[in-house]
Legacy VTK file of the C-alpha trace (Angstrom):
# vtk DataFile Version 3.0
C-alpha trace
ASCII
DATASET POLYDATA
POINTS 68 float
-6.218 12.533 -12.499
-2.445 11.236 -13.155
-1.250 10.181 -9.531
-3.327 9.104 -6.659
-1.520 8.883 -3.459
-2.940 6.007 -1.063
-1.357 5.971 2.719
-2.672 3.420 5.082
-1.191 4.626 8.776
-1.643 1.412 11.053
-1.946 1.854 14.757
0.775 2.568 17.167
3.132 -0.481 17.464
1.490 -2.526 14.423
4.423 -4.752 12.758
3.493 -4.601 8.815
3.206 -8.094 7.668
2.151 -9.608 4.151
-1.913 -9.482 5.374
-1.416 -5.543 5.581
0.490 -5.239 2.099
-2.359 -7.120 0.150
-4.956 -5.001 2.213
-3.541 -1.882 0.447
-3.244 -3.995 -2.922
-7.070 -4.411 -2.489
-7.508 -0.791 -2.146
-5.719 -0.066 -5.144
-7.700 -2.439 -6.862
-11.286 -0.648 -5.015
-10.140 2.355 -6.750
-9.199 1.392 -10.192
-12.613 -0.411 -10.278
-15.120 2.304 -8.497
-15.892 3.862 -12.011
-15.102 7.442 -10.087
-11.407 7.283 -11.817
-10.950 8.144 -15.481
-7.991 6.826 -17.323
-5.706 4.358 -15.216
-3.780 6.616 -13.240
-0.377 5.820 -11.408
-1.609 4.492 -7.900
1.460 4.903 -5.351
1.181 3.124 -1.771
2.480 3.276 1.517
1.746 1.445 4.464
3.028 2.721 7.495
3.334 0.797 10.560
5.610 1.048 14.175
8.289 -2.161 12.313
8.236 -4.601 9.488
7.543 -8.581 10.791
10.098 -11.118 10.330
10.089 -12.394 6.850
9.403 -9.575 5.199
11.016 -7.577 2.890
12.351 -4.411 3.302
12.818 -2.979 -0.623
10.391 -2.410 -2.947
8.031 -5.077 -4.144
5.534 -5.513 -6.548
4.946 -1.550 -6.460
5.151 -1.386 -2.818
8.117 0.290 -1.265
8.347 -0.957 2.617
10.614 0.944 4.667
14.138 0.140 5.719
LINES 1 69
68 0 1 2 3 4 5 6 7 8 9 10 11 12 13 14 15 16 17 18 19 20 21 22 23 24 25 26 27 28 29 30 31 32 33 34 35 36 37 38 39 40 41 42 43 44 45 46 47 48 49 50 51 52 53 54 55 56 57 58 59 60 61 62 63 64 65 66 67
């Protein structure tokens, strides 16, 4: 395994805020450490929400890419 794919769709109306973005960072880091993945594939992330709170950036970050 090369590329795991990791979408997080939030409830209808959610505003994405920093809390969510580390939840999915903590996922990432679940997998990489469950001993089910070989290697250290490329982990890609999305977390989708209704809008993106105030303060928050809108570009890629860290590995995350938050929409515009």
């Amino acid at each position: 395994m090369q590329n795991i794919l990791l979408i997080e769709l939030k409830k209808g109306g959610f505003k994405l805020n920093r809390q969510e973005v580390n939840q999915a960072d903590g996922y990432v880091q679940d997998i990489a450490g469950s001993g089910f993945v070989n290697g250290s594939p490329f982990i890609t992330t999305w977390v989708l929400g209704r809008s993106i709170a105030a303060g928050m950036s809108t570009t890629e970050r860290d590995g995350y890419c938050l929409p515009a």
